[in-house]
C-alpha positions in Angstrom: 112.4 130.8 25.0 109.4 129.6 26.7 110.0 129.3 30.7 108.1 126.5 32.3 106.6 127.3 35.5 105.5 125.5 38.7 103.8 126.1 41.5 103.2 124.0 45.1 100.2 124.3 48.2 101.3 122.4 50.7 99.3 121.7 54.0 100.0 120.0 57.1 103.0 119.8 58.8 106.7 120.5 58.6 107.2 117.0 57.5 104.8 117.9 54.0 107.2 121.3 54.0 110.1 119.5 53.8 108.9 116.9 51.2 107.4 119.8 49.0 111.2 121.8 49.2 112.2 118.4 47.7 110.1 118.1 44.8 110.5 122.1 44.1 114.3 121.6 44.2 113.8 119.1 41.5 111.9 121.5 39.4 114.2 124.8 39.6 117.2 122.4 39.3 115.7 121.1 36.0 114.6 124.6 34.5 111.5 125.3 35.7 110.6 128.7 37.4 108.8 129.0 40.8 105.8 131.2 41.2 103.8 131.5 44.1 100.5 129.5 44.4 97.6 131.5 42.7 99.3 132.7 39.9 98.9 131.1 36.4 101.7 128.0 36.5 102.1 124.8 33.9 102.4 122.6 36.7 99.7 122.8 40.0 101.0 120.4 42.9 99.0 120.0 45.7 100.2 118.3 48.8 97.9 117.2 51.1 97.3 116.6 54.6 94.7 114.2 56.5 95.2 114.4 60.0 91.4 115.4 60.1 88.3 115.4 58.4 88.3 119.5 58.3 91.9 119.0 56.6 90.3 116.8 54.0 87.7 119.6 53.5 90.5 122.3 53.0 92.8 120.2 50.7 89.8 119.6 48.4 89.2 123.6 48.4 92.6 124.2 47.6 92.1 121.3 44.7 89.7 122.9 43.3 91.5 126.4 43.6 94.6 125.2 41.9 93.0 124.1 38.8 91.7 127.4 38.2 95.2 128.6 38.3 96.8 125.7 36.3 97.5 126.0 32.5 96.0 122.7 32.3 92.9 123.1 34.2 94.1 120.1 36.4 96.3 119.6 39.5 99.0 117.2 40.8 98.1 115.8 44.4 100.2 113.8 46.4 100.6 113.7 50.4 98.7 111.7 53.0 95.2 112.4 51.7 96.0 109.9 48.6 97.0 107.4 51.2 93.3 107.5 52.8 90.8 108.9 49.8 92.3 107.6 46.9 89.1 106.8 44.7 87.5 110.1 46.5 90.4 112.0 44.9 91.0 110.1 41.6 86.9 110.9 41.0 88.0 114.6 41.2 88.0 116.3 37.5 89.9 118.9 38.9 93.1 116.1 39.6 95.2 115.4 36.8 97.6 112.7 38.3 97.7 110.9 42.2 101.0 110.8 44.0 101.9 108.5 47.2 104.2 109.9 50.1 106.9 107.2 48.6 106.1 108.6 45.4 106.9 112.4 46.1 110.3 112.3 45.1 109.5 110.5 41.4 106.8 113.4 40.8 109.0 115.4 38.7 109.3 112.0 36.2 106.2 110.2 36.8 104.3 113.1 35.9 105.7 113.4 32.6 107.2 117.1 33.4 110.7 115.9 33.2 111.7 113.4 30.8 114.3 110.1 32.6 117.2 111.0 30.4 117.3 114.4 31.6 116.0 113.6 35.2 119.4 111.5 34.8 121.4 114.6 34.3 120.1 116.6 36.9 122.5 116.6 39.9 122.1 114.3 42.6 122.5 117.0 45.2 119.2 118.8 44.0 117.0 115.3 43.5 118.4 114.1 47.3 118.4 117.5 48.7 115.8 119.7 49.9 116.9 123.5 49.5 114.5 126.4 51.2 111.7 126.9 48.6 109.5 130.3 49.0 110.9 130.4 52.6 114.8 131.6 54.8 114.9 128.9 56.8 115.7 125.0 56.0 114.3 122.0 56.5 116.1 118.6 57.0 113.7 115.4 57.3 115.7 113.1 59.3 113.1 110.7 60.4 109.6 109.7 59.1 106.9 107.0 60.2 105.4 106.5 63.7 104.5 103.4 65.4 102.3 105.0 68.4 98.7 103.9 68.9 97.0 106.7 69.6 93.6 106.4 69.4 92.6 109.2 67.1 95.3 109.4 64.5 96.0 108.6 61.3 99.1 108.9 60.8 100.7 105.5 61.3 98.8 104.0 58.9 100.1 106.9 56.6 103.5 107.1 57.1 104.0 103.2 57.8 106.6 102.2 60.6 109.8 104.7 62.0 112.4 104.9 59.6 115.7 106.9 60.3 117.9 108.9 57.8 121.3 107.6 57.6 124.1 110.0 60.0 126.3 111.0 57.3 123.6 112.0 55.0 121.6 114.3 57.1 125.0 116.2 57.3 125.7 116.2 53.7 122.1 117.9 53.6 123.4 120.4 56.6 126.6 121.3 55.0 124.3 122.0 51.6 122.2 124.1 53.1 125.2 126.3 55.0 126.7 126.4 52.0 123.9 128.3 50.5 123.8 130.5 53.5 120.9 129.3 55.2 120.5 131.0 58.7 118.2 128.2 60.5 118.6 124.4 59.7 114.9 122.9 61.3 114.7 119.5 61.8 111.8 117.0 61.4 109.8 114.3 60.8 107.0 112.7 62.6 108.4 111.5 65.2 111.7 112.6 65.7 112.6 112.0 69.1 112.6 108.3 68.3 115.2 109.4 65.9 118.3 105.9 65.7 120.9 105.2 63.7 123.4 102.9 65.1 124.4 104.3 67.9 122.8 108.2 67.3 119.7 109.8 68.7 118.4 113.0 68.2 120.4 114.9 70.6 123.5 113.1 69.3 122.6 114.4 65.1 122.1 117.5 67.0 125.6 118.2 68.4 127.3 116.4 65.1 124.7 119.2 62.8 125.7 122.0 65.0 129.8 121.5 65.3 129.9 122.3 61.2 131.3 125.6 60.5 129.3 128.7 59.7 126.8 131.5 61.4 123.8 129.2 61.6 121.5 127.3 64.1 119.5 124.6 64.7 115.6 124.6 65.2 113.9 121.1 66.6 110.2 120.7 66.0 107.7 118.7 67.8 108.9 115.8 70.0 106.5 113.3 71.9 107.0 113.6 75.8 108.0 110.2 76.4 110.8 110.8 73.6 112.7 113.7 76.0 116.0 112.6 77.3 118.2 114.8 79.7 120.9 114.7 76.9 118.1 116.4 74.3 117.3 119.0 77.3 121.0 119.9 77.6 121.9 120.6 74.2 118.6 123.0 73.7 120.9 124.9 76.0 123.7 125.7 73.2 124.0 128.9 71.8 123.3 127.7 68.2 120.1 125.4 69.5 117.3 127.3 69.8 115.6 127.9 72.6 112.1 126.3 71.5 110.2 122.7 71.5 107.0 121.7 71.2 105.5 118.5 73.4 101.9 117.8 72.1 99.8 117.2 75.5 96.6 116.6 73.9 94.7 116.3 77.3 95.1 117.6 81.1 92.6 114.8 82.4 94.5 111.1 83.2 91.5 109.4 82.1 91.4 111.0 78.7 94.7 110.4 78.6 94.2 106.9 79.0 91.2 106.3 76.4 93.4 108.3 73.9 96.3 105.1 74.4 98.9 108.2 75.4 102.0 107.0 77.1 102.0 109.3 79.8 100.4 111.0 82.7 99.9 114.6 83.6 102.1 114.3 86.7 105.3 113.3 84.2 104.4 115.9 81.7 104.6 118.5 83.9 107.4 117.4 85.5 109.4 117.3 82.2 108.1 121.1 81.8 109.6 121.6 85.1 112.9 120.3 83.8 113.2 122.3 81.1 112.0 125.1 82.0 114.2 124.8 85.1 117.1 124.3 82.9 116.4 127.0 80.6 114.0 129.3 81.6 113.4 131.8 78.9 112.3 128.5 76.2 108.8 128.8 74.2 107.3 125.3 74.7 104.4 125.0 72.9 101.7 122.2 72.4 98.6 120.4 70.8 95.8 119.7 73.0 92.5 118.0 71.4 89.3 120.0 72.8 85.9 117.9 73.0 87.5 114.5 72.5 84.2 111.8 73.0 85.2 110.8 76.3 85.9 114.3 77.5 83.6 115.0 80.7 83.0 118.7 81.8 85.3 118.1 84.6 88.1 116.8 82.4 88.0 120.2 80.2 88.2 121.6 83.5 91.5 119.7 84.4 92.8 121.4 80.9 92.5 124.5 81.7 93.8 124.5 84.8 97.1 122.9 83.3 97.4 125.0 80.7 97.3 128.3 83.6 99.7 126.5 85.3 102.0 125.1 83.2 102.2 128.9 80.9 102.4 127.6 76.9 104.2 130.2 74.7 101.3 129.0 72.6 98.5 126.5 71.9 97.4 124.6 68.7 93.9 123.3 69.5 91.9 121.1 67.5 88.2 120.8 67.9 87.8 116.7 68.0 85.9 115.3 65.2 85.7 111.2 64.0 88.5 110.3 61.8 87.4 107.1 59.9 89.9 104.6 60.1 90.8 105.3 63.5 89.4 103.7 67.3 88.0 106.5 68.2 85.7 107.0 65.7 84.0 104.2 67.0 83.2 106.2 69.9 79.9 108.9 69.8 81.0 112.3 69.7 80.0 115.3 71.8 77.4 117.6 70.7 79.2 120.2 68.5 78.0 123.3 70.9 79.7 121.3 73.5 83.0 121.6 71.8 82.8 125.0 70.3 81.8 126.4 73.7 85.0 124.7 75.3 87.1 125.7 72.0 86.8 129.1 72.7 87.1 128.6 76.6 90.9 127.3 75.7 91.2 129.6 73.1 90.9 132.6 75.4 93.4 131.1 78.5 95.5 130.1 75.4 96.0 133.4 74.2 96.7 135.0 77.7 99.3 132.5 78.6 101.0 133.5 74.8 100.9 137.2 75.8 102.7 136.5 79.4 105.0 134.3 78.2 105.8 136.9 75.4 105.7 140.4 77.7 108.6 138.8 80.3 110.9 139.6 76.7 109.9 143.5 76.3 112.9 145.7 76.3 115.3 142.8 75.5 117.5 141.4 72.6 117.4 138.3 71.1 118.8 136.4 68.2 116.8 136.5 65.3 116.6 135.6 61.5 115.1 138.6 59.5 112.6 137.1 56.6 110.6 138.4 54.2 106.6 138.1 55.5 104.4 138.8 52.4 105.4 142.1 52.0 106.4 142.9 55.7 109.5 142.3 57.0 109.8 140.2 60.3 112.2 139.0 62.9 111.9 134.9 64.1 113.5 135.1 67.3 115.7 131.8 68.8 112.5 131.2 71.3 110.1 131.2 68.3 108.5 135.0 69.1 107.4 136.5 65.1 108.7 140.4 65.8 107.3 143.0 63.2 110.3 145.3 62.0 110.1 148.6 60.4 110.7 147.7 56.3 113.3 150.2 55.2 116.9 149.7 53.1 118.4 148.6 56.2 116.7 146.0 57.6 116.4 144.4 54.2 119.9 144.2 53.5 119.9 141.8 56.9 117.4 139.5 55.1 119.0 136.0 55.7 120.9 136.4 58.4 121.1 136.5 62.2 121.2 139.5 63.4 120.1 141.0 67.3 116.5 142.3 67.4 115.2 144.6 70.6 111.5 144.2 71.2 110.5 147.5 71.6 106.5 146.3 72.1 104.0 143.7 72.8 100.5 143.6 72.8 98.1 140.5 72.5 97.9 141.4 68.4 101.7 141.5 67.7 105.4 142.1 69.0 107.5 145.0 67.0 110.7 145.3 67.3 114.0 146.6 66.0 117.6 145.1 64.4 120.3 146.5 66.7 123.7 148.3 64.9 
């Protein structure tokens, strides 16, 4: 018998993971067969991202990539692209069928893959759900929409207003996902630390996720600045929490700050670096920071750098500014593109030298890690988020899965290596 067979792009950010795990559990749980994206599949899904105009660019690529690969010659898109470039998209002969975000998990049926009387069989678990697809570790989406202003972003217009998942579900999705013997449960959304429900907050689903049974732990993604309480800062300090978070600066410079409608100052955000790192010192916090934003002066670049030396990042996403229709900013003139290339790679090099001190003070010691299957490498996540290469023998991939201890035996600006200890 004929297997059907599916495959899924996804771009953008854990939130798009998540929702693609969804719609993919939907598919395997219906009869379809995964296969990696590139190889010949009935169904092509593509879901998109539009944070920025360069991620517009690369989800029409991967558009017309998928196509080529699809049975059909045409392509499922859904994500935030089709919030913002509907008619671009729908123009597209390489797009069979247009999805909204609140569509994603009626793909499977709207499409016309599955059929309603047996999308009315499948288990509920599987359609609510997400379980890890292509990947070890699981996602659990407990929150979605933001309501911030800032004044290049997209987002909120996107993802419409905060919305939070309901307690007792988020741990039926937990105990799911231990049951199925997944080492790392990561939560997120877009803006999680606003995460309410009655009376819980994100520290609060933390402890409640983390007091279920089983050898597991708990991975938070990014959280705005503003949204750090000292109760989330004490419970990154529990031995299934790892020891990781990531507080998008965006700017060293107050007045940048300020015309990009943040709610914060560089004085609290490194203060709140401070308290972390003073109550757990060995924690990757990493960032976004937005190089050549229009009312970036040469002095305010300046003030970057100088708080990205001082305050150490475990790493650095940077984004090279460029107008988003849609938003405030892009009402403002940009800088001259050599203007923002030059200061790009200005970050890009003080970046990558804070990454390699903050990853050489863990040479010749052990740390938790979950052992995952990299292409076809074998590699170590640590708890504080460092990507350890490990010899691929028998051994080692018997421990795929799990937790196990990993000694980093070496670290050089390319790559850490490392090894599972008996």
């Amino acid at each position: 018998m004929y297997e059907k067979t599916f495959s899924i792009k996804t771009l953008g950010c854990k939130c798009n993971q998540y929702e693609s795990a969804q719609i993919a559990s939907q598919f395997l749980s219906s009869g379809y067969k995964a296969v990696p994206f590139g190889s010949p599949a009935d169904i092509v899904i593509i879901n998109t991202c539009t944070v920025t105009d360069k991620s517009n660019k690369k989800c029409r690529n991967y558009i017309r990539q998928g196509a080529k690969f699809s049975k059909t010659g045409r392509v499922i898109v859904t994500g935030c692209m089709v919030e913002t470039h509907k008619d671009e998209l729908d123009a597209m002969p390489e797009v069979q069928a247009l999805f909204t975000n609140l569509q994603k998990d009626q793909i499977p049926v709207l499409s016309g893959a599955i059929d309603s009387s047996t999308a009315n069989s499948i288990n509920a678990i599987y359609t609510n759900y997400a379980l890890p697809f292509m990947r070890t570790r699981g996602y659990i989406k407990i929150q979605d929409g933001c309501d911030g202003g800032c004044s290049y972003c997209i987002v909120p217009k996107v993802r419409g207003n905060p919305t939070s998942r309901p307690v007792d579900d988020i741990l039926k999705h937990a105990q799911l996902l231990i049951e199925h013997n997944c080492p790392e449960i990561v939560l997120t959304g877009i803006t999680i630390g606003k995460y309410q429900y009655h009376d819980d907050t994100l520290a609060s689903i933390i402890k409640k996720i983390i007091a279920l049974d089983g050898n597991f732990r708990v991975r938070v993604t990014s959280v705005e600045p503003t949204h750090v309480s000292n109760e989330l800062i004490d419970i990154l300090k529990h031995d299934k929490v790892c020891k990781h978070i990531h507080l998008p600066l965006q700017s060293g410079s107050d007045s940048v700050l300020k015309h990009m409608n943040r709610p914060y100052t560089v004085d609290f955000y490194a203060k709140l670096i401070d308290r972390i790192r003073t109550s757990i010192p060995e924690i990757a916090i990493g960032t976004d920071i937005i190089v050549g934003y229009p009312s970036e002066k040469e002095e305010d670049f300046t003030a970057t750098i100088d708080l990205v030396r001082m305050l150490q990042f475990a790493y650095v996403h940077q984004f090279s500014y460029s107008p988003r229709e849609g938003t405030m900013s892009s009402n403002y003139r940009p800088l001259p593109y050599d203007s923002i290339h030059t200061r790009a790679q200005r970050l890009r090099e003080v970046s990558q030298e804070c990454s390699y001190q903050y990853r050489l003070q863990f040479l010749n010691t052990i740390r938790p890690a979950v052992i995952e299957k990299d292409g076809n490498c074998l590699t170590a996540l640590t708890d504080n988020y460092l990507k350890v290469s490990i010899e691929d023998n028998h051994f080692n991939r018997s421990r795929l899965g799990t937790i196990v201890p990993v000694m980093i035996t070496s670290v050089s600006k390319e790559k850490i290596e490392g090894s599972i200890e008996i």
